[in-house]
C-alpha positions in Angstrom: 0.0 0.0 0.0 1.2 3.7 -1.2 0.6 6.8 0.9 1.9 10.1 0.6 4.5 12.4 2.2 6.5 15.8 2.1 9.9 15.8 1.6 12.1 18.9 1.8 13.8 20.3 -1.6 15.9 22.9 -3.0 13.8 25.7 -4.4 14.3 28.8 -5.7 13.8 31.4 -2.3 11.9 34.1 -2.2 11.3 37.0 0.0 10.7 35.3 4.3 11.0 31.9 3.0 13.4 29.5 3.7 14.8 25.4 3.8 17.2 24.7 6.6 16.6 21.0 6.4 18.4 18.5 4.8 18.0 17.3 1.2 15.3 14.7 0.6 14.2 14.3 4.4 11.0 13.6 5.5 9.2 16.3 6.8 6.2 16.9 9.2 3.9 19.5 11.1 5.3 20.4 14.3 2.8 22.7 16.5 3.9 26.7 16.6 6.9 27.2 19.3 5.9 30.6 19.7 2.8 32.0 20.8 1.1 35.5 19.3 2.2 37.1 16.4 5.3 36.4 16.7 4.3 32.7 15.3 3.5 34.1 11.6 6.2 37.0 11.1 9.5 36.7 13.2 10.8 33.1 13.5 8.5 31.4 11.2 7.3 28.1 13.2 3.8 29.0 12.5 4.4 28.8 8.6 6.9 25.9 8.1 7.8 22.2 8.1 9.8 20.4 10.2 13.0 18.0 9.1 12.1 14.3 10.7 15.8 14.1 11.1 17.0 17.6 11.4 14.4 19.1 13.2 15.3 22.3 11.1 12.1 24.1 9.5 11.3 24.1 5.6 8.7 26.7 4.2 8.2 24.3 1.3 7.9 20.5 1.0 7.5 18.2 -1.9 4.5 15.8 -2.1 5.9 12.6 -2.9 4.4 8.5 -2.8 6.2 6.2 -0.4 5.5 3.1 0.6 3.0 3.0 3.6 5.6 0.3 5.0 8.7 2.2 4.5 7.0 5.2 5.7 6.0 4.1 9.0 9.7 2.6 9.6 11.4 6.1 8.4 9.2 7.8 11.1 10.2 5.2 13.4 14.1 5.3 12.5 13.9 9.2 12.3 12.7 10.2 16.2 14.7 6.9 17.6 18.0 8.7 16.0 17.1 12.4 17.2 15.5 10.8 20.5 16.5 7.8 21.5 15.2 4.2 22.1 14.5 5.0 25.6 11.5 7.4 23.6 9.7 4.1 22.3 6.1 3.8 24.2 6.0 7.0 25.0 3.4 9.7 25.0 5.6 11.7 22.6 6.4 9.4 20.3 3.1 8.3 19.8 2.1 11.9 19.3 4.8 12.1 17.1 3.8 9.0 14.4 0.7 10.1 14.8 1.2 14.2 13.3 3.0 12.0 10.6 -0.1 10.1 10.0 -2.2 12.6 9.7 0.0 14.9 7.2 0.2 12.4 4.9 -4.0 11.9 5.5 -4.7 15.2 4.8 -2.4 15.2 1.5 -4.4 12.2 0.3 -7.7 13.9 1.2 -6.6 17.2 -0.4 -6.0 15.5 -3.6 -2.4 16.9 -3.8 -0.3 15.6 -6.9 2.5 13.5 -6.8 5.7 16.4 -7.9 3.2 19.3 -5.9 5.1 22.3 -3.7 3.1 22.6 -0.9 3.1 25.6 2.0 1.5 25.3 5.5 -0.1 27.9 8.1 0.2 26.5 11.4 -2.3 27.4 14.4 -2.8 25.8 17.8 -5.5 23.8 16.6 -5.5 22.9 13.2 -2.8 23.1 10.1 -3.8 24.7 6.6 -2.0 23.0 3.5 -1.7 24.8 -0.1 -0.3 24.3 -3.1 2.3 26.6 -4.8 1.8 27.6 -8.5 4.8 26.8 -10.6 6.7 30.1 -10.7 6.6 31.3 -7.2 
């Protein structure tokens, strides 16, 4: 069985964006760090990806198919190596797998193309996903 994920890319930047993650990794939604305002203009949690490995932000990922199998063990092997086995069971982690499950949910849901750049907007309750035209 196929699912879909984000992976970070190179892309051309423009004006407050920017990819800090490394090439190809697996990214997720990570809740807002900040709180306020300062979420959408200064440091940019509220409006970016998160590396699985890196946990650097991305304001762009790259929809991509992956095996549902091979996804669920690149989650796994990606928090055990920024973590720790000592993580497995725990609330966290769960949490964790589970903001992975859901991303690549609401990319099937929202009908993204395989090849898409996609954007988020993060709040404290939900995450807004969008697709970037070719160009910007």
């Amino acid at each position: 069985m196929e699912t879909l994920c984000l992976r970070a890319y190179h892309f051309p930047i423009v004006a407050s964006e920017f990819n800090w993650c490394l090439p190809g990794e697996l990214l997720w939604v990570q809740g807002p760090t900040c709180t306020g305002e300062e979420t959408q203009q200064c440091c940019g949690c509220g409006r970016s990806f998160t590396g699985c490995q890196s946990q650097r932000g991305s304001t762009r990922g790259l929809v991509q198919r992956h095996d549902a199998t091979a996804f669920a063990a690149e989650v796994h092997t990606s928090v055990t190596a920024q973590h720790g086995a000592h993580t497995l069971g725990s609330p966290w982690r769960r949490q964790f797998e589970m903001d992975c499950a859901t991303l690549s949910r609401a990319l099937l849901a929202g009908g993204f193309p395989v090849g898409t750049p996609v954007t988020v907007r993060v709040t404290d309750t939900a995450f807004v996903l969008r697709s970037v035209r070719t160009g910007e």
